[in-house]
C-alpha positions as MATLAB code, in Angstrom:
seq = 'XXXXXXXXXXXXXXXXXXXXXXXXXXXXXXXXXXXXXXXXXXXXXXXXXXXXXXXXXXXXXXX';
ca = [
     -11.778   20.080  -13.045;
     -10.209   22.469  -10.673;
     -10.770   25.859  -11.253;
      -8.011   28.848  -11.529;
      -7.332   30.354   -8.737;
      -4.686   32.332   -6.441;
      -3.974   29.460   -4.533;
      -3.946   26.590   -7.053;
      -1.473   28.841   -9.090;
       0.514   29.444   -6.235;
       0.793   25.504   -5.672;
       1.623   25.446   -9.514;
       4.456   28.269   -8.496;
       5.849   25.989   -5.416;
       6.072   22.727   -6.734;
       7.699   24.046  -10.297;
      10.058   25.956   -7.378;
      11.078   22.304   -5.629;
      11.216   20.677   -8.521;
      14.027   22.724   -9.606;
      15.318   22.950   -6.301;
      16.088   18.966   -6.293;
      12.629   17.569   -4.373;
      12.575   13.704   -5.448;
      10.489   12.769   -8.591;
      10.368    9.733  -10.128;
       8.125    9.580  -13.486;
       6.600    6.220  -12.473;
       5.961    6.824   -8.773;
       2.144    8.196   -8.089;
       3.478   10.149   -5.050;
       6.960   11.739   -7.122;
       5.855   12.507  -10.359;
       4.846   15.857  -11.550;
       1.239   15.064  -10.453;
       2.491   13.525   -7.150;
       4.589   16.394   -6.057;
       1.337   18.747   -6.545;
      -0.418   16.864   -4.868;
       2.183   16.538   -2.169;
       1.583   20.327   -1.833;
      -2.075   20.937   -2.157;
      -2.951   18.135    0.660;
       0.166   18.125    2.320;
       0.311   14.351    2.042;
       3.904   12.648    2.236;
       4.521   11.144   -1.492;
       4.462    7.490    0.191;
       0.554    8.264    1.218;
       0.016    9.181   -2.101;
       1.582    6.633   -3.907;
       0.091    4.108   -0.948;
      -3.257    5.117   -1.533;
      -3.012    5.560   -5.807;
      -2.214    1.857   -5.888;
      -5.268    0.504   -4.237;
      -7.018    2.049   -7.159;
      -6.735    0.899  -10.934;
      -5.202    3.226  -13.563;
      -3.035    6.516  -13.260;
      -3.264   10.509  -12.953;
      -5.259   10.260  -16.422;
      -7.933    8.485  -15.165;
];
């Protein structure tokens, strides 16, 4: 589990910022859902490599 810091709250901070701003999220999309668009901003992955690479796995965010 990832641990608080000043960086993962600031990632917290932007996403919560683009999400209100309009940035695409889908609920069912690995790479545009809440947990997508975080993860968007902590790797700087493009939500298509995320979603691309979510699906060769089984299962979802929870798991």
């Amino acid at each position: 589990m990832a641990r608080p810091s000043v960086e993962l709250i600031s990632a917290f901070r932007r996403t919560i910022d683009k999400l209100k701003n309009g940035a695409p999220y889908q609920w069912g999309h690995m790479g545009a859902c809440n947990c997508g668009n975080l993860a968007q901003e902590i790797t700087e992955f493009s939500k298509g490599e995320i979603h691309q690479d979510a699906m060769q796995r089984y299962g979802d965010w929870n798991e």
